[in-house]
Backbone as a ProteinNet text record, in pm:
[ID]
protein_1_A
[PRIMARY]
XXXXXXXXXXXXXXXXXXXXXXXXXXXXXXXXXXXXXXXXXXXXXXXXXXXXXXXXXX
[TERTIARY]
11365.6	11333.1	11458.9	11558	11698.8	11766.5	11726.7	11728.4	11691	11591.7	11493.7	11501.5	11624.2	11625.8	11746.1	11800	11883.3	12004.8	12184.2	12267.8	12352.6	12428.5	12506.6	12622.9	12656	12819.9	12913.5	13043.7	13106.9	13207.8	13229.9	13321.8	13420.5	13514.1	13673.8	13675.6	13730.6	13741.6	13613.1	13525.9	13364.4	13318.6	13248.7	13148.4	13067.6	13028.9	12871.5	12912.4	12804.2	12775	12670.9	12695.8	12585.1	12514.8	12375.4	12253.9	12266.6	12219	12230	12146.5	12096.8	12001.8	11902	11727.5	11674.1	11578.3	11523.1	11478	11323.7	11296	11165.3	11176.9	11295.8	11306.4	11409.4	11371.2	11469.3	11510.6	11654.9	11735.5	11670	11562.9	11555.5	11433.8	11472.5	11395.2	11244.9	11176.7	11020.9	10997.1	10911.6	10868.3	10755.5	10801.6	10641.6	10601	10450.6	10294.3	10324.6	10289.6	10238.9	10114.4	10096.3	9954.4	9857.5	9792.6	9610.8	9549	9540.4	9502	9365.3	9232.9	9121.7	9084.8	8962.4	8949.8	8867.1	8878.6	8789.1	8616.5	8544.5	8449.9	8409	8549.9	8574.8	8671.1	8550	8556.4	8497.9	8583	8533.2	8484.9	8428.4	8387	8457.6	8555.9	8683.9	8831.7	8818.7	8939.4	8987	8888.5	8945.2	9032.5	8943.3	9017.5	9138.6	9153.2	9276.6	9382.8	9390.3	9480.8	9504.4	9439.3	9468.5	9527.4	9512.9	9562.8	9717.5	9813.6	9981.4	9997	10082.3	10134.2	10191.5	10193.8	10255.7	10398.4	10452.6	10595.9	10653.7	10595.3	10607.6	10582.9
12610.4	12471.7	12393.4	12457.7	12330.1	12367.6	12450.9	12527.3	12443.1	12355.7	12289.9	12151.4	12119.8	11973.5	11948.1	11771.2	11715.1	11729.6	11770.1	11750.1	11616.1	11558.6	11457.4	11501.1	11463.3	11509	11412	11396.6	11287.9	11310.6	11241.3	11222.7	11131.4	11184.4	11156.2	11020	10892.1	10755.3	10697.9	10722.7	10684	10585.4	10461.7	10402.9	10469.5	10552	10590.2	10754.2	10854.5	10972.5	10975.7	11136.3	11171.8	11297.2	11323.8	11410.7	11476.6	11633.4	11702.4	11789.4	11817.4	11860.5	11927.8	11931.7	11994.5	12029.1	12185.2	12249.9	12219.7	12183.5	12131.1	12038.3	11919.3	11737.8	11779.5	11594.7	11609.3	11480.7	11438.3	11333.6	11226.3	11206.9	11083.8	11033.6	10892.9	10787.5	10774.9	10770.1	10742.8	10566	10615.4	10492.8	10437.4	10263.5	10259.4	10172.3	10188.1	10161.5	10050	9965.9	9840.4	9746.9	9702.4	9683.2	9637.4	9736.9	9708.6	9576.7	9499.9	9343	9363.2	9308.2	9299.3	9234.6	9296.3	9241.2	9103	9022.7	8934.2	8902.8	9038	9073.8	9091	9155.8	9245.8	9161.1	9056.8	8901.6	8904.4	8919.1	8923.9	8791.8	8694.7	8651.4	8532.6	8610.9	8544.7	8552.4	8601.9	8541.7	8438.5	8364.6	8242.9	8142.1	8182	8098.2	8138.9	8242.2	8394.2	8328.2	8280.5	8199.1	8066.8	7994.3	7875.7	7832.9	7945	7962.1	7951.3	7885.1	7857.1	7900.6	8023.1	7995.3	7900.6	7870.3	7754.4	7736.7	7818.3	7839.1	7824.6	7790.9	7748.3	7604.1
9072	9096.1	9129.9	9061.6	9135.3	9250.9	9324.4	9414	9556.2	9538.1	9603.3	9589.4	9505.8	9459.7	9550.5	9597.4	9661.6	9586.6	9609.1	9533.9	9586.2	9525.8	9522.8	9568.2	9652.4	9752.2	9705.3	9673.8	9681.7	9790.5	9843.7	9981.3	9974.4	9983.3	9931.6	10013.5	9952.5	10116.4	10107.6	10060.7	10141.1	9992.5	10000.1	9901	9872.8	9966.8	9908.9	9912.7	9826.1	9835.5	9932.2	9948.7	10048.9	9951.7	9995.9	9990.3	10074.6	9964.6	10040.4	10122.1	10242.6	10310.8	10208.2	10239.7	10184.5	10317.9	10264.7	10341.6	10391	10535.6	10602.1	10632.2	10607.1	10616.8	10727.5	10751	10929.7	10907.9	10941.8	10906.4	10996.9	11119.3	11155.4	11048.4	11054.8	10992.6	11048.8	10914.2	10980.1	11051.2	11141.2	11206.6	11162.3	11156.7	11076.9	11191.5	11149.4	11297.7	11287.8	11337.9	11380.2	11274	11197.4	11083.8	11224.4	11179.1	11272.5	11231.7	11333.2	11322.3	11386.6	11318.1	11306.2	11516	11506.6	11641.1	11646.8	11709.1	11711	11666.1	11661.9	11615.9	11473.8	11423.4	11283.5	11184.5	11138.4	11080.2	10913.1	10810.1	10683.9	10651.8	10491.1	10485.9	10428.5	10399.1	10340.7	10404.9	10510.8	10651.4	10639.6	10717.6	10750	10662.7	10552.6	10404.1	10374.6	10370.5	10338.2	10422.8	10564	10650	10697.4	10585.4	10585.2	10443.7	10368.2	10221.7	10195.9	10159.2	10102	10017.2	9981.4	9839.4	9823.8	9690.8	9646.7	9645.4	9655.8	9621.2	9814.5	9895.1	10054.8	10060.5
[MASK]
++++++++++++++++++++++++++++++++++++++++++++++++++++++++++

């Protein structure tokens, strides 16, 4: 099992440590979607209220 776990590098000069590769992961960053915005049709009952709503703390 520790075999399979991330180790802690320290790098001489550097603020930060680095991690160390684990096997099946790929160093680029996930992309995140876009949030799926309702279509004009696909109208709950409590929308409209939901966006005319402030928190208070605004």
């Amino acid at each position: 099992m520790d075999d399979e776990r991330q180790r802690i590098v320290r790098v001489a000069g550097a603020r930060r440590a680095k991690l160390t590769r684990v096997e099946g992961t790929t160093s680029e960053p996930h992309v995140k979607s876009a949030p799926s915005a309702p279509t004009d049709g696909e109208r709950g009952p409590n929308d409209e209220r939901m966006l005319r709503e402030v928190p208070p703390h605004y």
